[in-house]
C-alpha beads as a LAMMPS data file, in Angstrom:
LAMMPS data file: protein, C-alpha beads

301 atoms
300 bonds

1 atom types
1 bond types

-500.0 500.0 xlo xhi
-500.0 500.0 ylo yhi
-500.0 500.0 zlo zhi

Masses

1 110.0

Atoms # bond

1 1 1 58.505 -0.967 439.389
2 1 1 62.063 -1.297 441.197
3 1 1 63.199 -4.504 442.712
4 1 1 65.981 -5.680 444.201
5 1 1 67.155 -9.595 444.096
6 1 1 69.887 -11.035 446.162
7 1 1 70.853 -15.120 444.580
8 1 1 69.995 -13.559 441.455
9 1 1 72.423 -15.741 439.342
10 1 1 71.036 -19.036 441.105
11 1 1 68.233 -21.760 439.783
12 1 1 64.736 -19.621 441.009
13 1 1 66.791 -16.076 441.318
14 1 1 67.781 -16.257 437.308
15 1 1 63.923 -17.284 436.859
16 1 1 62.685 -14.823 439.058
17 1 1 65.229 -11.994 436.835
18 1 1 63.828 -12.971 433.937
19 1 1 60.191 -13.060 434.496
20 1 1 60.423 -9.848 436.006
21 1 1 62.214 -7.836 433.415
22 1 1 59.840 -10.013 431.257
23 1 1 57.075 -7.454 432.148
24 1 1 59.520 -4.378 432.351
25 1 1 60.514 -4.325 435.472
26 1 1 63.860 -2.547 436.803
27 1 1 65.687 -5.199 438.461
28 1 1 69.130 -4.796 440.614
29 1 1 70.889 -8.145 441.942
30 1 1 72.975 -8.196 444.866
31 1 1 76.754 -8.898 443.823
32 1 1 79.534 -10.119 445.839
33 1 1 81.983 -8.930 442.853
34 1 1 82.684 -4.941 442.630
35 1 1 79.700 -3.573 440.903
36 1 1 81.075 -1.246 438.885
37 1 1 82.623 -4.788 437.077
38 1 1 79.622 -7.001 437.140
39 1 1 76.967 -4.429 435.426
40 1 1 74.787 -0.921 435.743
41 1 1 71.762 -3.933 437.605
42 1 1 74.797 -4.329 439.855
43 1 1 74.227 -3.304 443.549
44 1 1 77.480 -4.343 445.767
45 1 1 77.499 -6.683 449.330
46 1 1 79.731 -8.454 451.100
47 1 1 77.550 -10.835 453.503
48 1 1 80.521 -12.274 455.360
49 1 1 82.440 -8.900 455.766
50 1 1 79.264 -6.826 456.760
51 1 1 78.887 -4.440 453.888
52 1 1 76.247 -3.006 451.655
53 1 1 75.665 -0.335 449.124
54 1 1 72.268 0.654 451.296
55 1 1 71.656 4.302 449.386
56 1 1 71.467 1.645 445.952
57 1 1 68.315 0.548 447.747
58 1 1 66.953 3.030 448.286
59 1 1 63.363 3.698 447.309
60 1 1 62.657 0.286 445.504
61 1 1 59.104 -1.208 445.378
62 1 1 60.511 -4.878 447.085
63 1 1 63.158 -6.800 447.527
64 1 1 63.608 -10.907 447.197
65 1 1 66.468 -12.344 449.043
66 1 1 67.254 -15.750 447.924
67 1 1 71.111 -15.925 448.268
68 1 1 72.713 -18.615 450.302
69 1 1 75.479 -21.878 450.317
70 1 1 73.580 -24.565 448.853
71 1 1 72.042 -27.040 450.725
72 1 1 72.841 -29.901 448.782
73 1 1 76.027 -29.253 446.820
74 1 1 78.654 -30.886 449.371
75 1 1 78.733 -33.392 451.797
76 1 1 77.798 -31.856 455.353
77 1 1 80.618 -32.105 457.518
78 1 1 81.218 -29.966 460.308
79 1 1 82.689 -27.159 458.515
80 1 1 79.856 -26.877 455.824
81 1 1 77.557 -26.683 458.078
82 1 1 78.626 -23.766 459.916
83 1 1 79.161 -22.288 456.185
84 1 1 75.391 -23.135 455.275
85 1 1 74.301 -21.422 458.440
86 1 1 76.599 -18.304 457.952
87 1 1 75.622 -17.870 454.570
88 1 1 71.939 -17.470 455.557
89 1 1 71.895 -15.836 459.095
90 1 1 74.847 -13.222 458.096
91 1 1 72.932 -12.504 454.827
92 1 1 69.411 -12.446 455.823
93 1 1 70.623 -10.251 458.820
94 1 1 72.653 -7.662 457.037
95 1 1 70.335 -7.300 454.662
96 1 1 66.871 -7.142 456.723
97 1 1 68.919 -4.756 459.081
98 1 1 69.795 -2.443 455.728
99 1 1 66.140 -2.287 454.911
100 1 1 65.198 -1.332 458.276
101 1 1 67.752 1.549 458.105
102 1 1 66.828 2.952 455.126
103 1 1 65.215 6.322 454.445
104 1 1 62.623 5.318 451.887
105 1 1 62.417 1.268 452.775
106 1 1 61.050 -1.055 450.446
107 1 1 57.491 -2.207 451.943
108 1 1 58.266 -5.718 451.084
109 1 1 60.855 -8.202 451.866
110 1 1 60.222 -12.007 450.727
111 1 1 62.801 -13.559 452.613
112 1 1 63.994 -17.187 450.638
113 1 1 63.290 -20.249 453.083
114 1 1 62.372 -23.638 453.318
115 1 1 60.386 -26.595 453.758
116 1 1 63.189 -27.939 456.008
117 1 1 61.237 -25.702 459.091
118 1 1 58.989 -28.792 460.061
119 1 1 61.546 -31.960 460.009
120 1 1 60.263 -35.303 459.658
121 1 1 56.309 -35.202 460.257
122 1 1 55.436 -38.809 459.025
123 1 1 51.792 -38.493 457.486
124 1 1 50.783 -35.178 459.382
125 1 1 49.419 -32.508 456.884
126 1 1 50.839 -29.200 457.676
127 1 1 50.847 -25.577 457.239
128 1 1 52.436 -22.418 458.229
129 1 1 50.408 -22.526 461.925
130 1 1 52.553 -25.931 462.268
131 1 1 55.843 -25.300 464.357
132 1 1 59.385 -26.550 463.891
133 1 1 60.694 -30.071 463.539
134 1 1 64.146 -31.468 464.127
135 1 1 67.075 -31.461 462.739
136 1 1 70.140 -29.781 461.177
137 1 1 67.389 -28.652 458.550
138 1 1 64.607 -27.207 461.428
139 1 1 67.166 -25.610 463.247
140 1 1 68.786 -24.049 460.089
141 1 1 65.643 -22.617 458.731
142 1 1 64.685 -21.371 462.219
143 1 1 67.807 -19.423 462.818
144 1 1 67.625 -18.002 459.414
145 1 1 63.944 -16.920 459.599
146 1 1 65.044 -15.291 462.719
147 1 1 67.874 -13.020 461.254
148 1 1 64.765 -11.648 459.353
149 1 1 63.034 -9.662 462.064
150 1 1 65.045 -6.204 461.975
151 1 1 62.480 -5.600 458.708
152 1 1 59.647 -6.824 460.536
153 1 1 59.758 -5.122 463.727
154 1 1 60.366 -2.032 461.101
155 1 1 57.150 -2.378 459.797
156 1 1 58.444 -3.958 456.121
157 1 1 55.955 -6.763 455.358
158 1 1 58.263 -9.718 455.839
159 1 1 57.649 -12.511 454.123
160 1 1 59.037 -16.119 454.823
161 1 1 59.033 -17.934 451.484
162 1 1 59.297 -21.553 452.472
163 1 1 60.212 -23.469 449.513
164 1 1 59.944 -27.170 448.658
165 1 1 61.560 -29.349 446.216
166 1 1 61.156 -27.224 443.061
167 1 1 60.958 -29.266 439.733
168 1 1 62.893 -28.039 436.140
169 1 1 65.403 -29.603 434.219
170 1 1 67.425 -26.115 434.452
171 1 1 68.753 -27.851 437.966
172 1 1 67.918 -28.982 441.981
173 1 1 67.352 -32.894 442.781
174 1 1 64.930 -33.594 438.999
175 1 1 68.381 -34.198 436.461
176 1 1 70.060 -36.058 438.817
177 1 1 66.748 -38.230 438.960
178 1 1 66.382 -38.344 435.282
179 1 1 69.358 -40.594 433.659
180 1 1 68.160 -43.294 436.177
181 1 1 64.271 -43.110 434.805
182 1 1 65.425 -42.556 430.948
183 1 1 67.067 -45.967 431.398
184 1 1 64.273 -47.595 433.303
185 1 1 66.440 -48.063 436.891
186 1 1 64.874 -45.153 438.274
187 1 1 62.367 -46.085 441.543
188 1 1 61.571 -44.471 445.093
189 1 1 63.896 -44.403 448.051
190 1 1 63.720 -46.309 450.450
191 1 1 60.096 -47.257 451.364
192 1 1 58.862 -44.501 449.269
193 1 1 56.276 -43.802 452.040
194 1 1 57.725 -40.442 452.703
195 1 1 55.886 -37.836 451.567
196 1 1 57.247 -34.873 448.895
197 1 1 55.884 -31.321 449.026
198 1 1 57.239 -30.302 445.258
199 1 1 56.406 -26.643 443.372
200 1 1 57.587 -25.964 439.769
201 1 1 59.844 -23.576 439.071
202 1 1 56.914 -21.638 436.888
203 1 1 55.135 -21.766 440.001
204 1 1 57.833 -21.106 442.419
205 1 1 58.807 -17.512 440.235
206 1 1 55.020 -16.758 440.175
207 1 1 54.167 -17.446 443.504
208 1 1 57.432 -15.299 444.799
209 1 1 55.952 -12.682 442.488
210 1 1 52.404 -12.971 444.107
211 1 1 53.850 -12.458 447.435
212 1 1 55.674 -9.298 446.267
213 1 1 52.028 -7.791 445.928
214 1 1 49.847 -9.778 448.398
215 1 1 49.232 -7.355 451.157
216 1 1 47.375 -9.951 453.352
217 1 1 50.762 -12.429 453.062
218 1 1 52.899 -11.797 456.005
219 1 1 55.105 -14.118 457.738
220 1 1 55.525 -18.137 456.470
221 1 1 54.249 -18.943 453.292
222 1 1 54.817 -22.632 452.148
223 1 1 55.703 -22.242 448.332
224 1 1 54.330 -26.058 447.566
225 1 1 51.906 -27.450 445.274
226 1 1 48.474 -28.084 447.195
227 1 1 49.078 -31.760 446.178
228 1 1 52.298 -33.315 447.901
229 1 1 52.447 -37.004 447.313
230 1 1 54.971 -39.890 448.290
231 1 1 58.265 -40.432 447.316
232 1 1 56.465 -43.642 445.577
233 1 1 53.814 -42.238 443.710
234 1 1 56.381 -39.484 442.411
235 1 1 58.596 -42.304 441.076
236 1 1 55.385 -43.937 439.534
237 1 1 54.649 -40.277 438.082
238 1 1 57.735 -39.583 436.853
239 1 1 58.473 -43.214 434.983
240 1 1 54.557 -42.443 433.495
241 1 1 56.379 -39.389 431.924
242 1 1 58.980 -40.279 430.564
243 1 1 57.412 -44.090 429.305
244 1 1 59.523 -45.952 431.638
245 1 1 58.693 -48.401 434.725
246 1 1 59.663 -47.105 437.980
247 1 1 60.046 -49.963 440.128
248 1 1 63.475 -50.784 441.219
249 1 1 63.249 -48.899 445.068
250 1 1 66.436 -47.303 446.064
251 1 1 67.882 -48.982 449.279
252 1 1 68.543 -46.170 451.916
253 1 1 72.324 -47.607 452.420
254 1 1 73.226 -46.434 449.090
255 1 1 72.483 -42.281 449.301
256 1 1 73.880 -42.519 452.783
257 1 1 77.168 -43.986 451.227
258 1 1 77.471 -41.089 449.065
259 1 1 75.984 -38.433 450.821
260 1 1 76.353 -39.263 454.587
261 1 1 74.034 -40.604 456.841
262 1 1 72.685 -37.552 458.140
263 1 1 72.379 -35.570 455.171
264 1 1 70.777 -38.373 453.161
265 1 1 68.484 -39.183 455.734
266 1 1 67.115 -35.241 455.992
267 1 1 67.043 -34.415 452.636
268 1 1 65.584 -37.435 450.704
269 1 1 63.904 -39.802 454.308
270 1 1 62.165 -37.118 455.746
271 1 1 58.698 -36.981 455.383
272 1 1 57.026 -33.458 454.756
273 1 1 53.118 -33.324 453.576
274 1 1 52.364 -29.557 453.458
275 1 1 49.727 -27.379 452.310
276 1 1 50.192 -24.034 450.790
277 1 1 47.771 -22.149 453.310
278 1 1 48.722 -18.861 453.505
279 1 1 49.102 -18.729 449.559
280 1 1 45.496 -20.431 448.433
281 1 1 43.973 -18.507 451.151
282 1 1 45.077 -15.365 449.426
283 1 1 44.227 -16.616 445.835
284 1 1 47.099 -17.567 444.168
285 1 1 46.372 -20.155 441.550
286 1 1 48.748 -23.065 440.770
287 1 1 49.751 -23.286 437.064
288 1 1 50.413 -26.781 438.276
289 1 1 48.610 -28.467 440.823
290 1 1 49.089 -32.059 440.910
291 1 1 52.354 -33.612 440.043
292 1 1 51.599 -34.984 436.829
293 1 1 50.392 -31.800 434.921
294 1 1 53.815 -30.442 436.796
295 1 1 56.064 -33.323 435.254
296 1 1 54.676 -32.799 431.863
297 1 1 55.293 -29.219 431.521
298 1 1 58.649 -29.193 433.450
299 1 1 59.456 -31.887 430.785
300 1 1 57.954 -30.425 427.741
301 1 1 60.155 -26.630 428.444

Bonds

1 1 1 2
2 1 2 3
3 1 3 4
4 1 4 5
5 1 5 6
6 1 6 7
7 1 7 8
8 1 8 9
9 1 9 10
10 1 10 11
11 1 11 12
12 1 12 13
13 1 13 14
14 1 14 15
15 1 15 16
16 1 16 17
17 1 17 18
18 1 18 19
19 1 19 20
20 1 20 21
21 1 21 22
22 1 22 23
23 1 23 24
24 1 24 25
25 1 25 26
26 1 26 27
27 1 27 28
28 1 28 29
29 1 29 30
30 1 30 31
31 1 31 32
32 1 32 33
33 1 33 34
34 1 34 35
35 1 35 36
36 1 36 37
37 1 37 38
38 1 38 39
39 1 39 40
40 1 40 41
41 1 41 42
42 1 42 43
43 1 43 44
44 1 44 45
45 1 45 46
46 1 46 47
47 1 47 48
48 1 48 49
49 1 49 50
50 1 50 51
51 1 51 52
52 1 52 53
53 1 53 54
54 1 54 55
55 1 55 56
56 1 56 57
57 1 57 58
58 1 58 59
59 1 59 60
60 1 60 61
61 1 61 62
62 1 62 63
63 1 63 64
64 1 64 65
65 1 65 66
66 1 66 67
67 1 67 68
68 1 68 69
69 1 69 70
70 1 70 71
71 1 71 72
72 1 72 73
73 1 73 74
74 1 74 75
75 1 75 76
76 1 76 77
77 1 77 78
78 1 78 79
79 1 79 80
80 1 80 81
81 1 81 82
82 1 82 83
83 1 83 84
84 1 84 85
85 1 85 86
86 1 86 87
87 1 87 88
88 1 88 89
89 1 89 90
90 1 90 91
91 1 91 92
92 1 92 93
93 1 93 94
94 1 94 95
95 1 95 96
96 1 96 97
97 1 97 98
98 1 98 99
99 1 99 100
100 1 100 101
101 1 101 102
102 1 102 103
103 1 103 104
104 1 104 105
105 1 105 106
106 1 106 107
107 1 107 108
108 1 108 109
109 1 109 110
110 1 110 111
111 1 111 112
112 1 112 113
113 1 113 114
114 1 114 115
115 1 115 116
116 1 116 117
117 1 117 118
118 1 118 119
119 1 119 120
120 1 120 121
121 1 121 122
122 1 122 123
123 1 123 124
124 1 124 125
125 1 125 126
126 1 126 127
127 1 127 128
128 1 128 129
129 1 129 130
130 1 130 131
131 1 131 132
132 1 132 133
133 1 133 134
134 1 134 135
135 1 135 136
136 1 136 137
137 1 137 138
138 1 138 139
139 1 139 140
140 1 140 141
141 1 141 142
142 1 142 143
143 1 143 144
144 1 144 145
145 1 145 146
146 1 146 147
147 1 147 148
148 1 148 149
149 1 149 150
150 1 150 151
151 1 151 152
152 1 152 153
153 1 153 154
154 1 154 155
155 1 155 156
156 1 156 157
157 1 157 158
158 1 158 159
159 1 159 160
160 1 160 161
161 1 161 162
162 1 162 163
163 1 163 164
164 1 164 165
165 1 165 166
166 1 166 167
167 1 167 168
168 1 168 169
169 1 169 170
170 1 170 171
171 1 171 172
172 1 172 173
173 1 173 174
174 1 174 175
175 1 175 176
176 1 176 177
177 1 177 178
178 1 178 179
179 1 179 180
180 1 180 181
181 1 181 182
182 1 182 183
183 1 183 184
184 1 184 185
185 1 185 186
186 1 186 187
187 1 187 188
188 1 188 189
189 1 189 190
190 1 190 191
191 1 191 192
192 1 192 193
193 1 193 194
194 1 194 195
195 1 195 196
196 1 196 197
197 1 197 198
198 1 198 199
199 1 199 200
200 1 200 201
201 1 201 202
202 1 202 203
203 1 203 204
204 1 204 205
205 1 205 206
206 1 206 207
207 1 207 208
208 1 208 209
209 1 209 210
210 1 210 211
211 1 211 212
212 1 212 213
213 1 213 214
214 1 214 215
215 1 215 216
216 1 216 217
217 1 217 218
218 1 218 219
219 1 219 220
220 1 220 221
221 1 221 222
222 1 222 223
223 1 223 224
224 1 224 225
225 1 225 226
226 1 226 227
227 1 227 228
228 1 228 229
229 1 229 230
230 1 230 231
231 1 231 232
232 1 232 233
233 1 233 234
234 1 234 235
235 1 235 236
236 1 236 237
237 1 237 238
238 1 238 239
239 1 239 240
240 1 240 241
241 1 241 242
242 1 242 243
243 1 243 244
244 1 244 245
245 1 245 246
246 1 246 247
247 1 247 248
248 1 248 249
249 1 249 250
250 1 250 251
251 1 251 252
252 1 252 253
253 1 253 254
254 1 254 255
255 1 255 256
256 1 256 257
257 1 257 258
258 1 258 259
259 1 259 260
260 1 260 261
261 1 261 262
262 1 262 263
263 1 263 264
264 1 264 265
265 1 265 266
266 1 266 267
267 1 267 268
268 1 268 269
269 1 269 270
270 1 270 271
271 1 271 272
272 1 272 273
273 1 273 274
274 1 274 275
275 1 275 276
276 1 276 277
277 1 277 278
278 1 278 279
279 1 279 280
280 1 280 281
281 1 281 282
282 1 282 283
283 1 283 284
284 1 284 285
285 1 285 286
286 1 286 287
287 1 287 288
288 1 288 289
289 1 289 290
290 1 290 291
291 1 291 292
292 1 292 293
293 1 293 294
294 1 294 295
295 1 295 296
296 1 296 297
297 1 297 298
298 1 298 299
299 1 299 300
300 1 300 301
């Protein structure tokens, strides 16, 4: 089969490559960088300029879109932002408005999202029938689901792949946890009563996969483990582990100092306890269910 991958060079897009050509799969990524330089896989798009090789798409059997400014690299000031916003809605929209336009369309889009959607809940348990939160976050994820709905109202199953915090030592928010743990200073922010809705990245390349075939999946999907659990009793999972005690908490005024109070406050004080609904209910099976059998093997690879 024939796939095409935008954020193909990125954490879950490289995973997502490989596993797929894994099996044999024809794969083409979506390159900012002249194609005829970056590779025959190469398909060329501009997301900020409005341009895309559409006839390279052709035909294909799906395409995963998982390209965007990342979240967490930079301080969020004004101007990032507006660049984190641009770099989903102008992406998402050129290339959900491609796929609409094409000849032979793909009949499935998995559109990359997030957990952000539903803001701080507190202790609610949510799913996909849940509706947004607030925040920069809520309102991001909203706007970017939105620039989506060219392929829908074309009749492409579209997808919403709603990701949470996914766990490998290949990158994301686990090696930046790690040093602390390995020296026994690592603990949970804050209160810790916040909860986490986590996925490994085995898990988060099979479940994208999955969703690529599942004919019943249309719309949100919350790409989570159906165990989310504290910020505390992640820290106390985590120091089990790696043999360490996990017990020093991490004061809030200290990520706020280096992050900024808003972006420190969303990404690691919110509170999000989700259930993978639309995913069970279609019979995908976890590799990796609870957080500890998740650890271990993210720490064994």
């Amino acid at each position: 089969m024939r796939f095409a991958i935008s954020g193909a060079s990125g954490l879950i897009g490289s995973a997502l490559v490989e596993s797929l050509r894994g099996e044999g799969h024809d794969v083409l990524r979506l390159v900012r960088s002249p194609a005829d330089s970056a590779g025959a896989d190469a398909v060329a798009w501009d997301p900020a300029g409005g341009t895309i090789d559409a006839a390279a798409l052709e035909g294909l059997d799906g395409v995963v879109h998982l390209a965007g400014a990342g979240v967490g690299d930079k301080r969020w000031t004004d101007a990032r932002r507006q660049e984190i916003l641009e770099s989903r809605t102008r992406g998402t929209g050129l290339l959900a408005q491609t796929l609409a336009g094409l000849e032979a369309p793909p009949p499935v889009f998995v559109c990359g999202s997030a957990i952000g959607f539903y803001g701080d809940r507190g202790d609610q348990a949510l799913t996909e029938a849940d509706g947004p939160g607030d925040g920069f976050l809520a309102n991001l994820v909203v706007a970017w689901e939105q620039a989506a709905q060219p392929a829908r109202e074309a009749g492409i199953r579209t997808v919403l792949a709603r990701s949470g915090i996914v766990l490998t030592t290949r990158g994301g928010a686990l090696p930046k946890m790690l040093p602390l743990f390995r020296f026994g200073v690592g603990g949970p922010f804050g209160s810790g009563k916040q909860w986490m809705s986590w996925i490994t990245l085995d898990d988060e390349v099979a479940a994208l996969r999955f969703l690529l075939s599942a004919e019943a999946v249309e719309g949100p999907a919350n790409l989570t483990a159906p165990t989310p659990v504290t910020n505390r009793d992640f820290a106390k999972a985590l120091g089990r582990a790696l043999h360490r005690p996990a017990l020093l908490p991490i004061p809030k005024f200290g990520p706020k100092l280096v992050l900024g109070g808003q972006m420190a406050e969303e990404m690691l004080f919110f509170s999000q306890r989700l259930q993978p609904a639309a995913l069970t209910e279609a019979g995908f099976a976890f590799a990796h269910p609870d957080v500890d059998s998740g650890l271990a093997a993210v720490l064994a690879a």
